[in-house]
C-alpha positions in Angstrom: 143.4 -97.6 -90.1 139.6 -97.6 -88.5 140.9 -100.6 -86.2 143.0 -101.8 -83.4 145.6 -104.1 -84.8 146.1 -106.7 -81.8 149.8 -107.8 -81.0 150.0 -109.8 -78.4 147.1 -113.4 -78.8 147.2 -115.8 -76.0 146.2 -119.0 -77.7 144.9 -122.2 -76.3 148.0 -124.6 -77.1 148.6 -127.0 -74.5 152.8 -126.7 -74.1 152.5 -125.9 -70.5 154.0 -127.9 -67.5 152.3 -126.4 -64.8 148.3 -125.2 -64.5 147.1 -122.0 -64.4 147.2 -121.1 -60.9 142.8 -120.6 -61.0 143.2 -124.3 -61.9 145.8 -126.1 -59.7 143.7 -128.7 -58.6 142.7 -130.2 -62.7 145.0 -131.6 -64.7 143.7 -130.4 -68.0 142.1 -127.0 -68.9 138.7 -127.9 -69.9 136.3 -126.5 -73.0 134.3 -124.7 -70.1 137.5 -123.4 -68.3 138.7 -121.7 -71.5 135.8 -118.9 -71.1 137.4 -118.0 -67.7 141.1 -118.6 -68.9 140.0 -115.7 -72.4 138.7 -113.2 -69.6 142.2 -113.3 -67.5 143.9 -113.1 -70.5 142.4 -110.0 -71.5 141.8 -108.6 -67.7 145.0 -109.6 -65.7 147.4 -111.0 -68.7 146.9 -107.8 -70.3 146.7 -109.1 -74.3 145.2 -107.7 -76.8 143.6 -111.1 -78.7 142.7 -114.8 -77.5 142.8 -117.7 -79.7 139.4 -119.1 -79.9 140.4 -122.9 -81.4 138.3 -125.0 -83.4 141.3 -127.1 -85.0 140.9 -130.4 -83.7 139.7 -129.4 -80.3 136.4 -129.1 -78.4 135.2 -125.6 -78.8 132.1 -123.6 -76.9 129.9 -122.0 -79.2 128.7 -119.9 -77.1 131.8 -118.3 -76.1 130.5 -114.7 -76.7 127.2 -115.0 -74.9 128.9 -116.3 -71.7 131.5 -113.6 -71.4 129.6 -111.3 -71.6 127.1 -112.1 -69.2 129.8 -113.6 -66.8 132.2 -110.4 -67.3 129.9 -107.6 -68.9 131.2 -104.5 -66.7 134.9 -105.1 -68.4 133.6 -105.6 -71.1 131.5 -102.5 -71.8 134.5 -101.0 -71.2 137.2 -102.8 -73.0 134.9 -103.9 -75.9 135.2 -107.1 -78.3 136.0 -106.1 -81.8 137.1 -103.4 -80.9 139.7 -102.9 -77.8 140.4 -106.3 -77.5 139.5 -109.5 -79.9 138.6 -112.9 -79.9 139.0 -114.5 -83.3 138.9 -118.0 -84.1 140.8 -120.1 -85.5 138.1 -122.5 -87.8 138.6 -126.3 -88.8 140.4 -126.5 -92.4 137.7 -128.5 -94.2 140.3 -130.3 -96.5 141.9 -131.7 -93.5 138.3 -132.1 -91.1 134.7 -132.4 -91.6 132.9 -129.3 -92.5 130.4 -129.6 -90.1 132.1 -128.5 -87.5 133.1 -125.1 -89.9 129.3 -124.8 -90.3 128.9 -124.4 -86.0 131.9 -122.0 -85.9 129.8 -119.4 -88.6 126.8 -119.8 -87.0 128.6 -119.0 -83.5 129.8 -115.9 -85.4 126.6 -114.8 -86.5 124.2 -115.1 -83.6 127.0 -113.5 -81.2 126.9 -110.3 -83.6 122.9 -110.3 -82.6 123.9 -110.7 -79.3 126.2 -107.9 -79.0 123.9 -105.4 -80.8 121.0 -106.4 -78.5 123.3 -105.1 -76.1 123.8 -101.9 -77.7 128.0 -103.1 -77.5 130.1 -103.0 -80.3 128.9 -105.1 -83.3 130.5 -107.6 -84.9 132.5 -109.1 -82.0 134.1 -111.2 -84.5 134.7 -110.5 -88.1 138.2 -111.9 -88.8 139.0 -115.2 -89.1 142.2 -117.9 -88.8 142.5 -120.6 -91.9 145.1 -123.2 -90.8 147.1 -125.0 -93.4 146.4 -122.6 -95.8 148.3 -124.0 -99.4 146.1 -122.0 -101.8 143.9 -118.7 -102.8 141.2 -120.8 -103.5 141.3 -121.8 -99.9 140.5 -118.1 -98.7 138.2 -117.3 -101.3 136.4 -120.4 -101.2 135.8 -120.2 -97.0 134.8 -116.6 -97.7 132.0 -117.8 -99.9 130.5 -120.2 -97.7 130.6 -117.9 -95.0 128.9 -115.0 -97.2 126.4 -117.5 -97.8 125.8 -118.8 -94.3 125.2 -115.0 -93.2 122.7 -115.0 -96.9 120.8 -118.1 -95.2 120.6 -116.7 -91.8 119.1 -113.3 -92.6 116.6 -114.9 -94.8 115.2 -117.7 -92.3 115.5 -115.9 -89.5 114.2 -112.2 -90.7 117.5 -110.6 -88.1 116.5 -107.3 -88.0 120.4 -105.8 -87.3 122.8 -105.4 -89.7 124.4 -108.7 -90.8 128.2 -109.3 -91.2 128.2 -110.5 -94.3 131.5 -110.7 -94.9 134.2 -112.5 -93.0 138.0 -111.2 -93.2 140.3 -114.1 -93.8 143.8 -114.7 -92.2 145.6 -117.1 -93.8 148.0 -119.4 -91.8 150.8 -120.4 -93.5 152.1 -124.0 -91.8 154.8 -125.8 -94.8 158.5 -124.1 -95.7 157.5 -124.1 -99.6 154.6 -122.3 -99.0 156.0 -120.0 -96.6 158.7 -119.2 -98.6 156.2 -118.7 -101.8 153.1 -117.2 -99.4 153.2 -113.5 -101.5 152.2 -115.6 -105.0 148.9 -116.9 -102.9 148.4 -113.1 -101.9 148.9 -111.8 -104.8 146.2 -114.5 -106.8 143.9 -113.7 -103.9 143.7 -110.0 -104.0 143.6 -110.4 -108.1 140.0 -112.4 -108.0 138.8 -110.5 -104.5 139.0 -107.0 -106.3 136.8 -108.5 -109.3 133.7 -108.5 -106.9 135.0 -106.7 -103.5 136.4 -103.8 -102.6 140.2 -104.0 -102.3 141.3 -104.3 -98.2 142.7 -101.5 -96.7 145.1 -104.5 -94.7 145.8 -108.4 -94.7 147.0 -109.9 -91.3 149.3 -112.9 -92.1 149.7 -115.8 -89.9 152.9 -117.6 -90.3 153.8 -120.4 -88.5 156.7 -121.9 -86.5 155.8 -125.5 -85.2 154.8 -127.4 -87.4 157.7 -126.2 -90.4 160.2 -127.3 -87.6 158.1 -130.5 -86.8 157.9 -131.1 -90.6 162.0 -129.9 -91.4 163.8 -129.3 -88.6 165.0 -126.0 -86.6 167.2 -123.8 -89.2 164.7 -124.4 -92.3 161.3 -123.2 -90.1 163.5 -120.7 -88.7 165.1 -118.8 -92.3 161.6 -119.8 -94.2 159.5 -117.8 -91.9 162.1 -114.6 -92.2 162.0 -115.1 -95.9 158.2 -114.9 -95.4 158.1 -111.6 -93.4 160.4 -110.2 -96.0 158.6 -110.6 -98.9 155.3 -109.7 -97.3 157.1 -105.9 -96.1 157.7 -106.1 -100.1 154.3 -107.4 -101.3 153.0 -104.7 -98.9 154.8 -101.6 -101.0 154.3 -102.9 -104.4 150.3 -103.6 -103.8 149.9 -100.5 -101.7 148.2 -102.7 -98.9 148.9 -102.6 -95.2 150.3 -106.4 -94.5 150.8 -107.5 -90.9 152.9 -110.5 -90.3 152.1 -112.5 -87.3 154.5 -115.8 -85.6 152.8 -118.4 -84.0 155.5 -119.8 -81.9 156.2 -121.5 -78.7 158.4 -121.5 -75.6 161.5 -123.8 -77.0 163.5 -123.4 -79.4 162.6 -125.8 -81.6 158.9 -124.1 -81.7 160.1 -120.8 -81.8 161.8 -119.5 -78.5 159.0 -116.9 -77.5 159.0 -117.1 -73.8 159.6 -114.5 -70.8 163.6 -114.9 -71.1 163.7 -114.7 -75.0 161.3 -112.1 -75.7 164.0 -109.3 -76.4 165.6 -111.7 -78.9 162.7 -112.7 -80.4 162.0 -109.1 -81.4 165.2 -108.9 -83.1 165.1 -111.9 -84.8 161.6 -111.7 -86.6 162.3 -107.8 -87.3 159.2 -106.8 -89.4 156.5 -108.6 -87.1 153.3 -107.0 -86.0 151.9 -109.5 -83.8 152.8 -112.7 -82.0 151.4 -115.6 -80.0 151.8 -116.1 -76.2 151.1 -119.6 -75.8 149.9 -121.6 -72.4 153.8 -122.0 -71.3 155.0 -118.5 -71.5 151.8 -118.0 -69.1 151.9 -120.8 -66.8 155.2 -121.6 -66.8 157.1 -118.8 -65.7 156.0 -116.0 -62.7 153.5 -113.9 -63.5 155.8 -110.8 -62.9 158.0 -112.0 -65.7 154.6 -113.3 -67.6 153.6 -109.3 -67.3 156.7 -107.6 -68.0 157.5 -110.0 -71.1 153.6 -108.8 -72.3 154.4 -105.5 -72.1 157.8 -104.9 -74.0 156.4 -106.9 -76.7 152.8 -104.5 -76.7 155.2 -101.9 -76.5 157.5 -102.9 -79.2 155.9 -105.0 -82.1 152.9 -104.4 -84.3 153.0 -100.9 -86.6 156.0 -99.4 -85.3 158.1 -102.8 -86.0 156.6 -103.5 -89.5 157.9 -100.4 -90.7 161.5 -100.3 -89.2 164.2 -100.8 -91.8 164.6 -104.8 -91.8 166.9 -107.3 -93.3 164.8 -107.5 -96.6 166.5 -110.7 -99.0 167.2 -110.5 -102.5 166.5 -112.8 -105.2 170.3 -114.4 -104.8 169.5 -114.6 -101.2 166.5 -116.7 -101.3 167.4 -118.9 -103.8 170.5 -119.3 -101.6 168.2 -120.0 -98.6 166.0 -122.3 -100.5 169.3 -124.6 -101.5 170.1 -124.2 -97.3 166.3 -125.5 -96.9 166.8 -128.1 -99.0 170.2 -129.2 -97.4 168.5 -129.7 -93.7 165.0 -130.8 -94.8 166.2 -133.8 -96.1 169.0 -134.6 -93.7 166.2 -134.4 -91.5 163.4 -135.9 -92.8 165.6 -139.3 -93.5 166.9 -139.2 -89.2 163.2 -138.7 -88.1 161.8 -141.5 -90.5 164.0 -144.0 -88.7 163.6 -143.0 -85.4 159.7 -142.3 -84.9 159.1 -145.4 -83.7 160.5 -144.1 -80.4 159.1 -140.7 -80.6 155.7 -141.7 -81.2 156.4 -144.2 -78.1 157.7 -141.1 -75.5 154.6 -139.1 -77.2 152.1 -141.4 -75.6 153.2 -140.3 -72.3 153.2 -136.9 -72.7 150.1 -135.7 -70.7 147.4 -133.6 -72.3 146.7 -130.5 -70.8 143.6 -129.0 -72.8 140.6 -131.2 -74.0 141.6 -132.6 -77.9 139.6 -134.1 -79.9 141.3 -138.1 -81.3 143.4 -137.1 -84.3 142.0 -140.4 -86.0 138.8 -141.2 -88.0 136.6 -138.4 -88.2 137.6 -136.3 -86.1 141.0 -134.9 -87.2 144.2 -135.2 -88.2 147.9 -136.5 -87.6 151.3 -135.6 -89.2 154.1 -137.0 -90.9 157.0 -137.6 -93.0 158.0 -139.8 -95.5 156.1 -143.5 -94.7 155.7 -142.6 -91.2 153.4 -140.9 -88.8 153.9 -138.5 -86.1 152.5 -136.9 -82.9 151.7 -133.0 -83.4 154.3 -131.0 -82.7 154.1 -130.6 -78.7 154.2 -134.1 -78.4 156.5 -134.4 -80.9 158.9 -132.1 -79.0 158.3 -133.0 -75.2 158.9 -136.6 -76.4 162.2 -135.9 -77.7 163.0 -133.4 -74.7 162.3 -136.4 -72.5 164.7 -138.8 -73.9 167.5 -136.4 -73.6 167.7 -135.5 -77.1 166.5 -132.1 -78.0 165.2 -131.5 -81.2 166.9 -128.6 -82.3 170.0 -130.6 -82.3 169.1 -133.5 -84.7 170.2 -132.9 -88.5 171.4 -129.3 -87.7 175.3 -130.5 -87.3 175.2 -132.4 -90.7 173.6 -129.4 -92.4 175.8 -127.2 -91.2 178.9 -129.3 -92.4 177.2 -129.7 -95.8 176.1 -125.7 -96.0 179.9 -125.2 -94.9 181.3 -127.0 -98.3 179.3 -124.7 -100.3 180.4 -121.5 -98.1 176.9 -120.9 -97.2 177.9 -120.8 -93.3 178.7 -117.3 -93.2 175.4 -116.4 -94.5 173.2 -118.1 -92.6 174.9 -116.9 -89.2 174.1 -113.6 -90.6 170.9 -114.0 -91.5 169.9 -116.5 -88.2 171.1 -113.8 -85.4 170.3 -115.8 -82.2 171.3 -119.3 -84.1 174.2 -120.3 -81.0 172.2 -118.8 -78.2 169.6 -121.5 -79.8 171.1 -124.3 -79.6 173.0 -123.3 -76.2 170.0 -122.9 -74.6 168.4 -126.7 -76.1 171.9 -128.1 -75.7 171.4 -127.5 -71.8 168.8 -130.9 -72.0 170.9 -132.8 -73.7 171.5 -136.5 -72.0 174.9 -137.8 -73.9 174.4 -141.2 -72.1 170.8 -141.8 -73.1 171.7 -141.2 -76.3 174.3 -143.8 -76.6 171.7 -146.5 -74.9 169.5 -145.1 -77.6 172.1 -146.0 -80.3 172.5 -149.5 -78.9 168.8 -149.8 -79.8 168.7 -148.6 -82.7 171.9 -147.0 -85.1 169.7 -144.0 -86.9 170.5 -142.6 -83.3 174.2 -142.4 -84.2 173.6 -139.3 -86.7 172.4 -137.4 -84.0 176.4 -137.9 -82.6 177.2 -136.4 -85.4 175.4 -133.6 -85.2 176.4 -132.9 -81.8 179.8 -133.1 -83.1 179.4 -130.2 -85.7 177.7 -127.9 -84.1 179.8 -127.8 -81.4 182.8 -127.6 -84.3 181.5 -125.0 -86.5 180.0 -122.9 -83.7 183.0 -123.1 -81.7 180.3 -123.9 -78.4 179.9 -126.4 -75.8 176.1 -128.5 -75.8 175.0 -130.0 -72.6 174.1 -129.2 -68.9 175.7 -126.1 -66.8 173.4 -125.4 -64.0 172.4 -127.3 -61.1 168.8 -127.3 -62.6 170.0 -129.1 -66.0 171.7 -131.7 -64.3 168.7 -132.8 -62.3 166.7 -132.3 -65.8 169.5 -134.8 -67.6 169.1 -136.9 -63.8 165.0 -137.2 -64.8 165.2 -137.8 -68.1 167.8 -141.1 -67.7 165.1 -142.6 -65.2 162.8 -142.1 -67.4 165.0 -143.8 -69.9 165.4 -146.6 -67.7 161.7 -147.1 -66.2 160.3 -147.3 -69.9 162.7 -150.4 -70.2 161.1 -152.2 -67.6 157.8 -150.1 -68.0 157.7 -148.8 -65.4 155.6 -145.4 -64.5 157.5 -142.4 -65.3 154.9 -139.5 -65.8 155.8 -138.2 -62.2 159.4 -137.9 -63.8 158.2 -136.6 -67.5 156.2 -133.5 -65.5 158.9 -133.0 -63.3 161.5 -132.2 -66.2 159.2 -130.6 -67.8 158.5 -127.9 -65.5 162.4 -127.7 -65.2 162.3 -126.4 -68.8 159.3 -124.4 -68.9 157.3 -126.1 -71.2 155.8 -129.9 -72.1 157.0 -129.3 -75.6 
C-alpha cells in the first residue's frame, strides 16, 4: 500500500451532552467552529481522519484553505492526504438536491490547487463518503460526475497542476438488507470499473450502525453489520483486493457502544474492522485522559493488523439463519415503533441541537421512517426515548428473543453477539419502570415493551434497571421530565442534565 489507511475519524455528529471545552460558553458547535474543532482533532485528539459533513448540514467550503493558513506549521508537518485526512462525506443526490454535491467537488478541486501552490502534498482529498449507498450505479454514477466536474474545471480555468481526476468512492452502507448483501454491489462495481479503470489496489467500506438500529432495532443492526464484515474479509480473498471495513457508531448501545469504557469490547465484537468513528460524545463527554487513552488502544489495535486476524467468518447456513433472526426482530419492531412515534417524535422536539443542521423538510433534506410514520434521525430518535425512561435497546428485543428461542436460534445468536448482556445491562441502567407504566395508561403499544423487559431479563438470566447512585438520579430526571411535559412545563434543564449522566444526548 502507497497510503496511510486512517483508523480512528472524529466525525461531526452531534450526540454530545456537554461542549467542547474551547466552546463552553455556545450551545451549538457552529459551521465556523468545526475548522478549529478538525485541527484539535488531529493536534490534541490525536486521530487519524475528520469527518467533513455535507449530509444535511451546513458545510465550509473552504475548509482546506483556512486550515491551512490558520494551522500551516502542523500541517507541513503532519500533511493532509497523507499523514492525516479529511474526507467528506457528500449529499446523496437521490435523497438531496445536487447542487449542493456540485459545491462539495468544486471545494475538492480548488483546495488540490491550493495545496500544490504550497508545494504540500497534493490532493488533500481524493476519497470520498456516499451515504445511503443501495446500488453500484450509485458509485459509479457519482464517480462520473466528479470525473467530469475535474474535465470542466481544467478546461475553463487552464489549472496548470496536475488535476485529480478521479475521486475514490467509499460506499456507506445504512439498511440491514443491504448490509447483509453489500459484497453483490462490490462485486457489480468492480466488474464495470475494470472495463475503463484500472482495478483498485483497496476499497474502504463504510458500514453503518445508527440508522439499521433506528430502522430495526438493536440485535438486527448489531448481527447485519458482522455478517457485513464477514463477507467483505471473503470478498477481499476471492477478488484479490485489499477491503477495509469501517463502523460508524456511537456512544450507546443502541448506536453502537463505541465510547471510552466500551472500546476494548468494541474491538472484539466487530473482529475484522480497520477503522472506526469517534463521534462528538466519546470526545466531549468523558475526560480527556480517558478520550486519549481510548484513541490510542484503538490506533494501536484496529486497521491492518485486525482485518487480517482469524475472525468468526459465517457460513451460508449461518446467514440464512441470521437473516430469519433479522426478520424475527425487524418486524416485532417495526409494528411497536409505528404505534408509539407519536411520543418519540414529541420527546425529539426537545432534544437540543448541538451542531448547525440544515431543516430535514422541503428542499433541504431528509427525514426517516417506518411503516406510515415518520421519525426523528437517529440521535433524536434515541435521546428521546432515553428521556422517557425507556431505552431503546430494550424495545422488541424480549419478544424476539422468545420467538428466536422456539426455533433454538438463542444459542446462536449469544455466540455470535459476544457483548449481547453487557448491552443491555449497561441500557437497562436508564430504565424508568414507573414511567413506563404512566406511559401505558396513555397509550397500550407501551405494554409490549413490559414484555420485553420480562424476557430479557428471563432468557438472559439478568436484572434491567438502575444500580448506582448516578442511575437513580438519571431515572429521578427522567420522571420529572415525564411529569413537566404533562403540564408543559420546561424540562430541557432536566433533559441535559440526564443526558450528561449517560454520556451522550442520543
Amino acid at each position: 500500500m502507497k497510503r496511510k489507511i486512517p483508523v480512528t475519524m472524529a466525525t461531526q455528529h452531534p450526540d454530545n451532552a456537554l461542549m467542547p471545552d474551547f466552546l463552553t460558553s455556545k450551545k451549538t458547535i457552529s459551521t465556523q467552529d468545526e475548522i478549529e474543532e478538525s485541527f484539535r482533532m488531529f493536534s490534541e485528539f490525536n486521530v487519524d481522519e475528520y469527518m467533513w459533513d455535507w449530509e444535511g448540514k451546513f458545510a465550509d467550503e473552504a475548509v482546506i484553505d483556512k486550515l491551512l493558513r490558520h494551522y500551516f506549521d502542523y500541517f507541513k508537518k503532519q500533511q493532509l492526504g497523507k499523514d492525516k485526512f479529511l474526507t467528506f462525506r457528500i449529499p446523496n443526490i437521490w435523497q438531496e438536491k445536487g447542487y449542493r454535491l456540485a459545491r462539495a467537488f468544486m471545494s475538492i478541486l480548488t483546495a488540490e490547487d491550493f495545496t500544490n501552490d504550497l508545494k504540500l502534498h497534493s490532493p488533500p482529498i481524493f476519497e470520498i463518503i456516499l451515504p445511503m449507498t443501495t446500488s453500484h450505479k450509485q458509485m459509479l454514477h457519482v464517480q462520473d460526475l466528479f470525473q467530469k466536474t475535474a474535465q470542466y474545471k481544467k478546461e475553463v480555468f487552464h489549472s496548470k497542476n496536475k488535476i485529480l481526476e478521479n475521486i475514490e468512492i467509499i460506499p456507506l452502507f445504512e439498511e440491514i438488507d443491504v448490509m447483509m448483501n453489500c459484497t453483490d454491489i462490490l462485486k457489480k462495481y468492480l466488474t464495470i470499473f475494470q472495463k475503463t479503470r484500472k482495478k483498485p489496489e483497496y476499497m474502504r467500506i463504510f458500514i453503518a450502525r445508527s440508522d439499521p438500529a433506528l430502522n430495526a432495532g438493536l440485535i438486527p443492526a448489531v448481527i447485519a453489520s458482522k455478517v457485513a464484515i464477514s463477507k467483505l474479509r471473503k470478498f477481499s480473498i476471492q477478488e484479490n483486493i485489499k477491503i477495509y471495513p469501517w463502523l460508524g457508531a456511537g456512544s450507546l448501545p443502541f448506536r453502537g457502544g463505541v465510547n471510552p469504557e466500551n472500546y476494548k469490547n468494541i474491538v472484539e465484537e466487530y473482529c475484522g474492522l480497520s477503522s472506526i468513528t469517534i463521534q462528538s460524545a466519546f470526545r466531549y463527554d468523558y475526560p480527556f485522559a480517558k478520550v486519549k487513552k481510548a484513541i490510542s488502544y484503538l490506533n494501536k489495535h484496529l486497521g491492518e493488523a485486525n482485518v487480517q486476524k482469524n475472525c468468526l467468518l459465517f457460513s451460508n447456513e449461518d446467514i440464512k439463519k441470521i437473516n430469519e433472526i433479522n426478520k424475527i426482530f425487524e418486524k416485532i419492531y417495526q409494528v411497536t415503533i409505528e404505534k408509539i412515534a407519536d411520543k418519540i417524535n414529541f420527546m425529539a422536539d426537545y432534544i437540543p441541537s448541538r451542531r448547525e443542521r440544515m431543516l430535514h423538510i422541503g428542499l433541504f433534506g431528509y427525514s426517516r421512517g417506518i411503516g406510515k410514520v415518520q421519525l426523528p434521525r437517529a440521535i433524536k430518535f434515541t435521546g428521546a426515548l432515553y428521556a422517557l425512561g425507556i431505552p431503546p435497546e430494550i424495545i422488541a428485543t424480549g419478544r424476539g428473543l422468545k420467538e428466536i428461542d422456539k426455533k433454538g436460534y438463542l444459542p446462536f445468536l449469544k455466540k455470535i453477539y459476544l457483548f449481547l448482556k453487557e448491552d443491555l445491562l449497561h441500557a437497562g441502567h436508564y430504565l424508568n419502570r414507573e414511567n413506563l407504566e404512566f406511559l401505558i395508561q396513555e397509550n397500550k403499544a407501551w405494554k409490549e415493551i413490559k414484555k420485553d423487559i420480562e424476557y430479557i431479563e428471563k432468557f438472559l438470566k439478568i436484572s434491567l434497571g438502575p444500580t448506582k447512585t448516578k442511575h437513580f438520579i438519571h431515572r429521578n430526571l427522567v420522571s420529572t421530565i415525564y411529569f413537566k411535559s404533562l403540564v408543559k412545563d420546561d424540562f430541557k434543564d432536566e433533559l441535559v442534565e440526564a443526558a450528561i449522566i449517560r454520556k451522550s444526548l442520543g
